[in-house]
N, C-alpha and C positions, 0 to 999 in steps of 0.2 A: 567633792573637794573643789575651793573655788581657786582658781589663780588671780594675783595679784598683777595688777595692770602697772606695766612701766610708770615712770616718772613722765612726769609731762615734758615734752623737749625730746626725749632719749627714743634711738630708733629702734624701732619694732624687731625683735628677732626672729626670723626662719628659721623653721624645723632642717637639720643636713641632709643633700637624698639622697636617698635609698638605693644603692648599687646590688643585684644580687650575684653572689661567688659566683664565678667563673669556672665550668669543672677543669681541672687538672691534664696537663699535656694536650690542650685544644688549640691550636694556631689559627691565627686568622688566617682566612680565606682568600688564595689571591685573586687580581683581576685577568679578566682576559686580555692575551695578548694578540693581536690584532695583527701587529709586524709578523710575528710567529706565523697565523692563519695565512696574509699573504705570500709570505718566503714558502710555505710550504706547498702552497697553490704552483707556483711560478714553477719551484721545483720540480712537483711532481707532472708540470707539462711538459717541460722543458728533457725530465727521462723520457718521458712519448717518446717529441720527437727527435731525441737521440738517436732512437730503435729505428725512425724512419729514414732510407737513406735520403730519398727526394729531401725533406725537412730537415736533415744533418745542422744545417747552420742555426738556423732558428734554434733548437737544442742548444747551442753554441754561446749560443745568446743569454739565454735565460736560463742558463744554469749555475752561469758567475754570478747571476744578479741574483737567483737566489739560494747563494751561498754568501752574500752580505749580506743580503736581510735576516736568515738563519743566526747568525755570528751577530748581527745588532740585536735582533728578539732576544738570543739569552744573556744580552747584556746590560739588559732592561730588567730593574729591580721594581718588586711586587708582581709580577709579572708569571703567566703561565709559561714556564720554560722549552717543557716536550714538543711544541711545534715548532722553535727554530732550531732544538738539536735532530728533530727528524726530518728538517727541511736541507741540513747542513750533509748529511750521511746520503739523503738521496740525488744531491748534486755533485757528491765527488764520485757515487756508484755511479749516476749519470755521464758523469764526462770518461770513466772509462768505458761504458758502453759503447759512447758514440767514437772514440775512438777506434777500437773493435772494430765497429760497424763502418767507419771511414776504409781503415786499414782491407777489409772485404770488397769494398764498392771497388778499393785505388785496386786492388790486387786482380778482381774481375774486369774491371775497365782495361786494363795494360793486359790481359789477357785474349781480349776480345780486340785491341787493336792490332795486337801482334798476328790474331786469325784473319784481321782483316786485309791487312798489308803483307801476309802471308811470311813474316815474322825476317829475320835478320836474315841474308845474302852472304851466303861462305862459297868459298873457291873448290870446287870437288878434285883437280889432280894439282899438284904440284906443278907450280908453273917452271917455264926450263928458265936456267940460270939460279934455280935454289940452290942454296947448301948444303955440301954433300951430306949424308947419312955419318957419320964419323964425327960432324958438328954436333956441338950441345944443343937441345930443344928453344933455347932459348935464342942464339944463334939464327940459328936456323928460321925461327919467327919475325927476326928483325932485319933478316936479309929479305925475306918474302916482299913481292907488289904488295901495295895494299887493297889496290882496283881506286885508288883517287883520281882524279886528273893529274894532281902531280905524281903517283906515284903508280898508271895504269898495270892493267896486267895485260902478260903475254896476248896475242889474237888466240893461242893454243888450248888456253886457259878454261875452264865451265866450271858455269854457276849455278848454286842452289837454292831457292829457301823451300815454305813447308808448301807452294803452291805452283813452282816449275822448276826445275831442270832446261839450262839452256844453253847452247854452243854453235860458235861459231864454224860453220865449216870452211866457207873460201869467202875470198875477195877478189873481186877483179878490178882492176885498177882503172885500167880504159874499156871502158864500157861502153862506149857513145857507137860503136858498130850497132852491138848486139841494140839497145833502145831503139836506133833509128831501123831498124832493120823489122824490130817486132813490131813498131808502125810509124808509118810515116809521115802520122798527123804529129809527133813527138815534138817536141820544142825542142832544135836544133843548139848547142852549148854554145854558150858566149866565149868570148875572148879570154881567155885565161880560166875557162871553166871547162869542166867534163865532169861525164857518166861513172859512176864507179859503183857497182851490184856486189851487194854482201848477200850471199847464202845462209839461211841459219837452220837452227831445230829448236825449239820449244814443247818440252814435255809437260803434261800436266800432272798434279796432285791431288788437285784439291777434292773439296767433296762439292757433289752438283754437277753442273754445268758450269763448263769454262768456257774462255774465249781466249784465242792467243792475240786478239787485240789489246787485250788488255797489257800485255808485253810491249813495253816500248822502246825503241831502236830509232837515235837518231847520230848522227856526224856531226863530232862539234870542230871545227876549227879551231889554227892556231891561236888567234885574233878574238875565241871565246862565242866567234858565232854557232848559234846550236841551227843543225838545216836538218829539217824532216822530210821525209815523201812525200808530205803536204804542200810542201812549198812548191815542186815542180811535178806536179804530176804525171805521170809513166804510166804508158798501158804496155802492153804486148811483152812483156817479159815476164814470160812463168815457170813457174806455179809462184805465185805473190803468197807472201808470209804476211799473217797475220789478218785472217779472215777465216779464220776455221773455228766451230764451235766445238769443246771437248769435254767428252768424260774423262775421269782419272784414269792415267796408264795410256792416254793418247798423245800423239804428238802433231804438230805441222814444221813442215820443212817447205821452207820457201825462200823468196828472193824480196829484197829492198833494194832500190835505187835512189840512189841521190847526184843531185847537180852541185859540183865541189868547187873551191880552188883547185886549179891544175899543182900545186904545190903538194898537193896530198900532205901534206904534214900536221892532218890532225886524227882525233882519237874518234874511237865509237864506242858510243854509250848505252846501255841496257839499263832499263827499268823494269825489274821482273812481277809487274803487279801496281798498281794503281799509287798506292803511298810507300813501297817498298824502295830498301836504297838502289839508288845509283851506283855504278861498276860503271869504270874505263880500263877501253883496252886498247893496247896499241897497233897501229896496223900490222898487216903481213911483211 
């Protein structure tokens, strides 16, 4: 069969091309999503170091970041979706983890300071001038010293936390006999100053080896001046407190000296333990 060739002038016609069917319910194919792969990466470092407590923060960091990128990949059309929905679930599982894992660290740290410091200072008798028995508990709470400088407790008073037991026994007021007497290399009191020896007891608790130096005892003045044993140093009056090495269930009972105002009108202060509170009390 021959075909007849166009007219001269007229453009040449192309055969249509050739498409073949497409089989039925086949979707194209999407592309990779990239955002996805990285949110998910970040994420799932970012639970690591959730898990770690040293690295907590870092966790902290890159777990919001990849929880936006998560939340941008699947809002990315043509796009592989299952990486930023699996990046989105493992940073919000992540940030309670490290929550958790904070709440543990915070809850062992304040457990370990409170063993170090030998934990909070309460008053073991009832100091004199409470409210009688007959008062409500509440009462009764709000009459109490509190052991502040402004609000000292009794000299009668002992103290406890979980690593001593302490109490005062006596005071002497004028002490510059007894100093100069226990030796006479002693540095003689200034003009408007004198000796004054508090007696104490110091029990221990704790586990190991103690020190009742660790218990601190100084004279603070009206004026806010704090005066230790340091300041003027004193031999010959013994037994000196606070040089004994203890196991639990031991005690030292000794003597401090301090060089005062002759006004005696101020308080004494106990530190039962290194970072433990402070207690004032007031003289005899």
């Amino acid at each position: 069969m021959t075909t007849t060739p166009p007219p001269f002038g007229a453009p040449e016609t192309q055969p249509a091309p050739y498409y073949p069917p497409q089989p039925a319910g086949v979707m194209p194919t999407k592309q990779r999503n990239i955002v996805g792969i990285v949110a998910l990466a970040i994420s799932a470092v970012g639970f690591i170091f959730a898990c770690v407590p040293a690295a907590l923060i870092l966790g902290w960091i890159l777990l919001p970041a990849g929880f936006i990128l998560g939340i941008v990949a699947v809002c990315l059309s043509g796009r592989v979706k299952w990486q930023g929905l699996t990046a989105i679930i493992v940073s919000v599982v992540g940030t309670i983890v490290g929550f958790l894992v904070f709440t543990f660290v915070a809850t062992a740290l304040s457990d370990a300071v409170d063993e170090a410091t030998g934990g909070s200072t309460t008053v073991n008798e009832a100091p004199a001038g409470a409210a009688p028995q007959d008062e409500t508990a509440d009462e009764a709470t709000s009459d109490a010293p509190t052991g502040t400088r402004e609000d000292p407790l009794p000299f009668s008073a002992s103290i406890s936390n979980n690593d001593w037991d302490v109490i005062l026994n006596s005071f002497e007021r004028n002490g510059n006999d007894a100093v100069m007497a226990g030796n006479s290399f002693n540095t003689e009191p200034g003009e408007g100053t004198q000796y004054v020896i508090l007696d104490m007891t110091a029990t221990y608790k704790g586990s190991g080896d103690g020190s009742s130096a660790l218990v601190q005892v100084e004279y603070v003045a009206a004026d806010g001046t704090v005066i230790s044993t340091w300041d003027n140093f004193v031999s010959g009056v013994e037994p000196t407190f606070g040089t004994a090495s203890l196991l639990a269930g031991a005690s030292d009972t000794g003597k401090q000296v301090y060089l005062v105002p002759s006004s005696l009108d101020g308080l004494i202060r106990v530190t039962p333990g290194i970072l433990a509170d402070e207690v004032y009390f007031q003289l005899p």
